[in-house]
N, C-alpha and C positions, 0 to 999 in steps of 0.2 A: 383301726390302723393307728400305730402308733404317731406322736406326732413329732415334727425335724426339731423341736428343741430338746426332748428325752432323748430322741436318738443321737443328738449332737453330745450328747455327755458321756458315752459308753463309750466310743471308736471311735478311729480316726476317718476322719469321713471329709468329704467336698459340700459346700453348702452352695446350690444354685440358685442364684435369685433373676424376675424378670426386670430388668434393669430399663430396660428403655423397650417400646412398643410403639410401631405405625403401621398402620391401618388393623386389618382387621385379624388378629391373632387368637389362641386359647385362652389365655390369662391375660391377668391384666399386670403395671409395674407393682414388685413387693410381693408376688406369690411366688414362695420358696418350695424346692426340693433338697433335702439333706440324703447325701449317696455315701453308702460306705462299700465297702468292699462284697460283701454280702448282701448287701439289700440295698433298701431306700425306703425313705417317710418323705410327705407332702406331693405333690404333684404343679409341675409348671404346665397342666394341661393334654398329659398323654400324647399318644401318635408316635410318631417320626420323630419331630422335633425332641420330645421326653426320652427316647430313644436314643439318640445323637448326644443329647447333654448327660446320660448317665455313661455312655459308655467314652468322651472324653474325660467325664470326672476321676475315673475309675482310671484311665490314662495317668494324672495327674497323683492320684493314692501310687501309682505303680512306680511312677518318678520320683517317690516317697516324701513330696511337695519341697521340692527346693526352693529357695529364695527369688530363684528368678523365675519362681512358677506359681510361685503365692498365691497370687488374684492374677483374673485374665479378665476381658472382656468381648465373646463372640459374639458376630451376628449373623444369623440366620434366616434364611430367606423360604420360608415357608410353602409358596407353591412352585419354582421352580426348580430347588435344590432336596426338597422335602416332599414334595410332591403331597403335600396338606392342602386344601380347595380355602382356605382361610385365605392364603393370598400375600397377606403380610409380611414384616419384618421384625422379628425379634430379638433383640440383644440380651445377649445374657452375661452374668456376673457372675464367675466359678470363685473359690475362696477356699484354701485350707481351714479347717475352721482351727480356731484358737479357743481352746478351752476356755481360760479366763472370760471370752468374752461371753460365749452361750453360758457358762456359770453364773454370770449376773445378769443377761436375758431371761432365763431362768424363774428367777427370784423375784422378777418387777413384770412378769407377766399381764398383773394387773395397773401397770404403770407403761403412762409412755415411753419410750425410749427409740432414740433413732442413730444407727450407727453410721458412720464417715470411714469409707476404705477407702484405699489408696489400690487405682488399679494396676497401675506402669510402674510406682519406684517401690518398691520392696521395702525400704529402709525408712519410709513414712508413715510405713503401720496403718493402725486404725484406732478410734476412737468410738467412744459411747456418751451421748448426751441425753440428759433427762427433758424432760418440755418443755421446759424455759429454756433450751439449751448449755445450761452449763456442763462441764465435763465430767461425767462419771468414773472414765477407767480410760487407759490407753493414751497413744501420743496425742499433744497437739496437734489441731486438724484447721484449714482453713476455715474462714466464715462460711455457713453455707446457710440454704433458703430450703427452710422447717415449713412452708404454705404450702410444697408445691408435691408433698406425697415421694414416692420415691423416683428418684432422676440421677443423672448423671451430671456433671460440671467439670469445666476443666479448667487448669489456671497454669500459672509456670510451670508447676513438676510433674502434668502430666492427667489424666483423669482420675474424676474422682468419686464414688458412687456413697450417693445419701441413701440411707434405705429409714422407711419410718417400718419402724416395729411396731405398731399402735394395742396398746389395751382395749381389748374388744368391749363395746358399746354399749351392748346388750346386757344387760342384768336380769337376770328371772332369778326371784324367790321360789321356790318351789316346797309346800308343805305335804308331805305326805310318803313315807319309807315304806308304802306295800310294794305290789306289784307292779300297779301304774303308775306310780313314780318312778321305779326303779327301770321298767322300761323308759320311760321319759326320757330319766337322766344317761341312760344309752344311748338315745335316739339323736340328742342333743351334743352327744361326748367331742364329735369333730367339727361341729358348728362355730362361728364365731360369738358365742356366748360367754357370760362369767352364770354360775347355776350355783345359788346359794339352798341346799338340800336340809330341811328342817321337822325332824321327829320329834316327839319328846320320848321314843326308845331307841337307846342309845345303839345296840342288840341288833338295831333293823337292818343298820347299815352295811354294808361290806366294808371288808378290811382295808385300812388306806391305800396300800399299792394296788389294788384294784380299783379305786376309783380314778374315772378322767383326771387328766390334768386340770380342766377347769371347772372341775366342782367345788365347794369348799361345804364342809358336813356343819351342821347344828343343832348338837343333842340339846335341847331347852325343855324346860316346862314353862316357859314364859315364851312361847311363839310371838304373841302379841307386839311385846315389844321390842321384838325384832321388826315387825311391821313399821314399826311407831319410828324408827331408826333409819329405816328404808331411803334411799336416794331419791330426789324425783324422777319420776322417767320411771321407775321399776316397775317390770311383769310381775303378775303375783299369778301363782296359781295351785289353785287347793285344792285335796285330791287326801285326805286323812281317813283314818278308820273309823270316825268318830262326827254323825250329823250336829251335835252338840259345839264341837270342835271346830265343825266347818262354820259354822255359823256365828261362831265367835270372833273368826277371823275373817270374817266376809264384815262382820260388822268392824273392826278394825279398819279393815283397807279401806271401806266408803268412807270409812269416818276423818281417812286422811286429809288432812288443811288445804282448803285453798284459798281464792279463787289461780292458786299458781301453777306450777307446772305438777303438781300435785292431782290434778286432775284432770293430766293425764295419763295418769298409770292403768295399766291396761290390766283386766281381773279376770280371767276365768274361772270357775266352778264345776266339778267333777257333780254328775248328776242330769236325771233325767225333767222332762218337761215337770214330772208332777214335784218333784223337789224345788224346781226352780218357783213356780207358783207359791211354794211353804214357804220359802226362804223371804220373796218378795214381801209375803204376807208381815211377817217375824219383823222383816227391819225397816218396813214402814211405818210399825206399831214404837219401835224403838228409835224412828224420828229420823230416818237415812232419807236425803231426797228424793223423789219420784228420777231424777234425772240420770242421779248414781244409781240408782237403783235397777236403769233402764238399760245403763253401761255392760251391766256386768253380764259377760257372758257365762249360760250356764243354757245347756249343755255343752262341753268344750270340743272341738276339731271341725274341720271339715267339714263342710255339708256333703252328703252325698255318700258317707263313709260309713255303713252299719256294723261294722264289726265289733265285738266289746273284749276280742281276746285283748291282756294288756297291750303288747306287739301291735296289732292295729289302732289302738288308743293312742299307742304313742306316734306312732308317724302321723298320724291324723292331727294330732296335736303341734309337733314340731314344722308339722307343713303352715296350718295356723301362726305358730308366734314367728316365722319366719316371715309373713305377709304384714304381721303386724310390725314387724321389726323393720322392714325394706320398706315399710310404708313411711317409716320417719327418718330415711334415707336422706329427703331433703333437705329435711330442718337440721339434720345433724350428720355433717358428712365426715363418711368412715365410722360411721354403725355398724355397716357388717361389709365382710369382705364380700362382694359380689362377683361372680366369678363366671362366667361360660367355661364349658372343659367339651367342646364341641370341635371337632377334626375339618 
């Protein structure tokens, strides 16, 4: 599926956002749907309610988004008017989209950025701020409160919707352009991940318009020190044509600095029990801790998953860094979008 920022740069489209949410709805504030006259990308949670917001969006394309129809703000009452068993109250945030602004969403995908609409006055626009809140693009916008994720506020002219676009959390290295990789990096394409995809043939890859939006490729012959560069916090996981290879970079990633957040990087290794054993063997002798060593997981996915087509490897796998990923939820909130899409 494509996603509501690609689809927001072709056509002229409505961008749905979940604006405000009490009690117990699909989605939570900040999950978008982009509707254009033909289709739609993202989901605010399917059902009724999905239902209802695509075809006033499509109302609002028809009205050919005039000034006094810009931005709205609906709410929706999920089990009596929707007849959804949720229960809830859902507001939502419809929006002509402006080019200008999904053009530079766009391009800072891997940067914060949080935009300031104006729902009631037309003629107050909207704005785009970077993390620290300074102003990127667009009018002047009131002060507003970057803690609190995306909300609504109102003040003299009217309400006014914060939406945090946030750079997703999650970083997996990913070494390996066969099969299982390249399942992987499909498996992972609509995940809230950044997936940094590393061969050293160049050849492996598919052609850039086929790959996700959140992949970024890296043909090297120096994998390693890509490692060596790595953020803390990063997944690694190797999965190359080459036991030689893997083993080089298994000895890299142990080898990363700590006692900091550096060790907490999470490793998996493509390979069976008796690999795992060689591998232990190989970088004990090479001075890796008994503790790193204990870390790494090898064989990679799910327990309970026997399949070895690449296709089952890979969702086995992305069920895995998903557990690993929501597991450091706490520590680091807005990791990953966590989402129900249950009716």
């Amino acid at each position: 599926m494509e996603d509501w920022l690609t689809a927001a740069l072709r056509a002229p489209s409505v961008l749905v956002t979940v604006a405000i949410v009490e009690g117990s709805v699909p989605r939570e504030p900040g999950a978008k749907m982009l509707v254009t006259r033909e289709g739609f990308a993202g989901t605010i949670g399917g059902g009724h309610l999905e239902h209802r917001a695509i075809e006033l969006a499509r109302t609002m394309l028809e009205e050919g988004g005039g000034q006094e129809r810009t931005a709205r703000l609906e709410r929706f009452a999920l089990g009596p008017s929707l007849g959804q068993c949720c229960g809830g109250i859902a507001h939502l945030a419809f929006e002509c989209v402006d080019r200008e602004q999904v053009a530079l969403l766009d391009v800072r995908r891997n940067e914060d950025t949080w935009r300031v609409v104006a729902l009631d006055d037309p003629s107050a626009g909207w704005a785009l701020l970077d993390g620290a809140g300074r102003l990127l693009a667009g009018a002047a916008v009131p002060p507003c409160d970057r803690t609190r994720g995306t909300h609504v506020f109102t003040d003299a002219s009217g309400r006014w919707l914060v939406d945090a676009v946030l750079a997703p959390r999650a970083h997996l290295m990913l070494f390996g352009a066969g099969h299982v990789g390249a399942a992987i990096v499909r498996a992972l394409a609509e995940l809230p991940c950044r997936v940094t995809w590393v061969d050293e043939r160049e050849d492996m890859f598919p052609p850039a318009a086929a790959l996700p939006a959140n992949v970024t490729v890296e043909a090297t012959d120096t994998p390693e020190a890509l490692v060596a560069q790595a953020a803390p916090g990063t997944t690694f996981l190797v999965l190359t044509h080459s036991h030689a290879l893997d083993l080089r970079l298994a000895f890299a990633i142990l080898s990363r600095p700590g006692p900091g957040a550096n060790r907490n990087d999470w490793f998996g290794l493509i390979g069976s029990d008796t690999k795992r054993r060689q591998f232990e063997h190989r970088l004990r002798e090479r001075g890796i801790d008994a503790a790193r060593i204990d870390a790494m997981v090898c064989p990679i996915g799910l327990p309970g998953i026997a399949g070895k087509a690449p296709a089952v490897i890979a969702i086995a796998v992305a069920a895995q860094l998903l557990t690993v990923w929501e597991s450091a939820c706490a520590d680091q909130p807005g990791l990953l979008d966590a989402s129900s899409e249950s009716n």
